[in-house]
N, C-alpha and C positions, 0 to 999 in steps of 0.2 A: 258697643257692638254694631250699633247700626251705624254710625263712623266708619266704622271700617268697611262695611258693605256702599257703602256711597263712596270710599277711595276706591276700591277695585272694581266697582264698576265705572266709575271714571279713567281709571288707567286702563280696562279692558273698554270701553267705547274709542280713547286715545288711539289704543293702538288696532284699534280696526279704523280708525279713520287715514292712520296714517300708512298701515297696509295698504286701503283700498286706494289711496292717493299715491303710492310710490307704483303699486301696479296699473293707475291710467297714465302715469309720466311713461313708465318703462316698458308695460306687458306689451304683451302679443298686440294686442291692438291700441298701445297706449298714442301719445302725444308723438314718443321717438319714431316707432311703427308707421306713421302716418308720415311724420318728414319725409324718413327714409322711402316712404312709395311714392310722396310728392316729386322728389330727385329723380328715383325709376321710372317716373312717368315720364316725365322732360327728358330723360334720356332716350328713353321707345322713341316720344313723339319726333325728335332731332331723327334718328334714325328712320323712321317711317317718312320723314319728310325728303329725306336723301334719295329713299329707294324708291318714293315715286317719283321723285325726279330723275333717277337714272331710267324708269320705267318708262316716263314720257319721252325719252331721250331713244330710245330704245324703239318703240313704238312708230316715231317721227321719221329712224332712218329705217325699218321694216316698211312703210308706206309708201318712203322712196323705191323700192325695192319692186313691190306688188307689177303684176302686168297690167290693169288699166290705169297707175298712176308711176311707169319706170322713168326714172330720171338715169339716161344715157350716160350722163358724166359722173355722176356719183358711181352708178354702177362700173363705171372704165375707171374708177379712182379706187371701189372696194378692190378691184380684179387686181389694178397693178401692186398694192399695198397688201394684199394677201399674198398673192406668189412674186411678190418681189420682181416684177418684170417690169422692164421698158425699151422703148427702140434706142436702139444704137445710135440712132440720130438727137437723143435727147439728153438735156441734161440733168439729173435730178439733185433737188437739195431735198433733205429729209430734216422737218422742222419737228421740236417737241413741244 
């Protein structure tokens, strides 16, 4: 009798080990959980690193812009390239 009680609690300690072991590989917060926000991370950070750099990019030609720091030719380069105008005397090429 007591045989039998030292099997079944070895097959019931087994299988809570191997429960609580498939649930840190798999669960909510397991091993896989963790990859997969390792990836999501590096993905955000790629993406955050883009959008301050369109930001700085952005900011660089807004300070061309400003009145105590206007740059004359940038400003006649926004003007022509938004309403599409130029003198009849010129010739333009439109590079991409």
């Amino acid at each position: 009798m007591a045989k039998h009680g030292a099997t079944a609690l070895s097959i019931g300690l087994g299988a809570a080990i191997l429960y609580l072991g498939a649930h840190a590989v798999t669960g909510r917060q397991g091993l896989v959980a963790y990859v997969d926000l390792q990836a999501q991370q590096r993905t955000l950070e790629s993406r955050l690193d883009a959008v301050e750099a369109e930001r700085a990019e952005l900011e660089a030609r807004a300070a061309r812009l400003r009145a105590e720091t206007l740059d004359l030719d940038y400003l006649d380069e926004r003007a022509r390239v938004t309403l599409a105008a130029g003198d009849s005397e010129e010739i333009v090429f439109a590079l991409d």
